[in-house]
N, C-alpha and C positions, 0 to 999 in steps of 0.2 A: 199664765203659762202653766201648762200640766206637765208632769215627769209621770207620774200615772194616776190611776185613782185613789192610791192614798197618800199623794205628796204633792203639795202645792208649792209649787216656785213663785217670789216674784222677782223681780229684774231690779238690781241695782238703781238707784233714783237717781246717782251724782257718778261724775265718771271716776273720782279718787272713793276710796273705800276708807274712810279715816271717820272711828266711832267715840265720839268724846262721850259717852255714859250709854251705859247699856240696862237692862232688864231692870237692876237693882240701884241705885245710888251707894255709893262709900259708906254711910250709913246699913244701908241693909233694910232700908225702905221700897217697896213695889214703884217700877218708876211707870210699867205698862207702855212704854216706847222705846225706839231707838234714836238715839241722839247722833246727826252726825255732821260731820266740818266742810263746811266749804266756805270759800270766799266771797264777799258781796257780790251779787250779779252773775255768780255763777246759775248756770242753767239746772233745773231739776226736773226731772224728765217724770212722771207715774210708772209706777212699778208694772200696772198694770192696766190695760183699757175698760174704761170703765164712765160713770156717768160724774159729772162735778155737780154733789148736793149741797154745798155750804161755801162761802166764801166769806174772806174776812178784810176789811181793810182797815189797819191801826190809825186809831186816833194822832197818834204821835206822842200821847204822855200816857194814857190810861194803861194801867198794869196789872188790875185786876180782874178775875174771871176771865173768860176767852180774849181778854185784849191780853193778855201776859201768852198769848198766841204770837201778838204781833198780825203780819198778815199771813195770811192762813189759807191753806184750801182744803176739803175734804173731800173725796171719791168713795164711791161705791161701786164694787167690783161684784163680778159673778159670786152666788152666794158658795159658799164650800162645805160639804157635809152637812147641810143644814142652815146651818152660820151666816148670816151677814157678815161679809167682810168691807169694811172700810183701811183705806189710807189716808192721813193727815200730813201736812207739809206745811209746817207753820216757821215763824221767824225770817221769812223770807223778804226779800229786800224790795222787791217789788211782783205786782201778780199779772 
């Protein structure tokens, strides 16, 4: 979704807007996502239309590297100024 050519929109992924960690963690560490709530089975919709390059489906105990994802999917959107832009949607309860 374009506002013009210098401001990218995307579309809310969950219908509540409720961000349990943002940019930085409490710490003050780069956290490079947005974290946010919903409930098991709740629906998460892509911000934006795009192609689905990556998907994940947890082990059930593995917690390290991309399984601490959980299940996971990642999209590729129209590139922006240059940029590749990707969305990830990981922790998700089922895909």
């Amino acid at each position: 979704m374009w506002l013009n050519s210098d401001i990218r929109l995307l579309r809310w992924p969950l219908d509540k807007h409720i961000i349990t960690s943002g940019w930085y963690y409490n710490s003050g560490k780069l956290h490079r996502a947005l974290d946010l709530r919903g409930s098991i089975g709740t629906d998460v919709k892509a911000s934006e239309d795009g192609e689905v390059v990556w998907v994940q489906y947890w082990d059930g105990r593995t917690r390290t590297g991309n399984q601490s994802y959980g299940n996971a999917i990642k999209i590729k959107h129209q590139d922006y100024k240059g940029h590749t832009v990707h969305t990830l949607y990981a922790h998700l309860s089922s895909i």
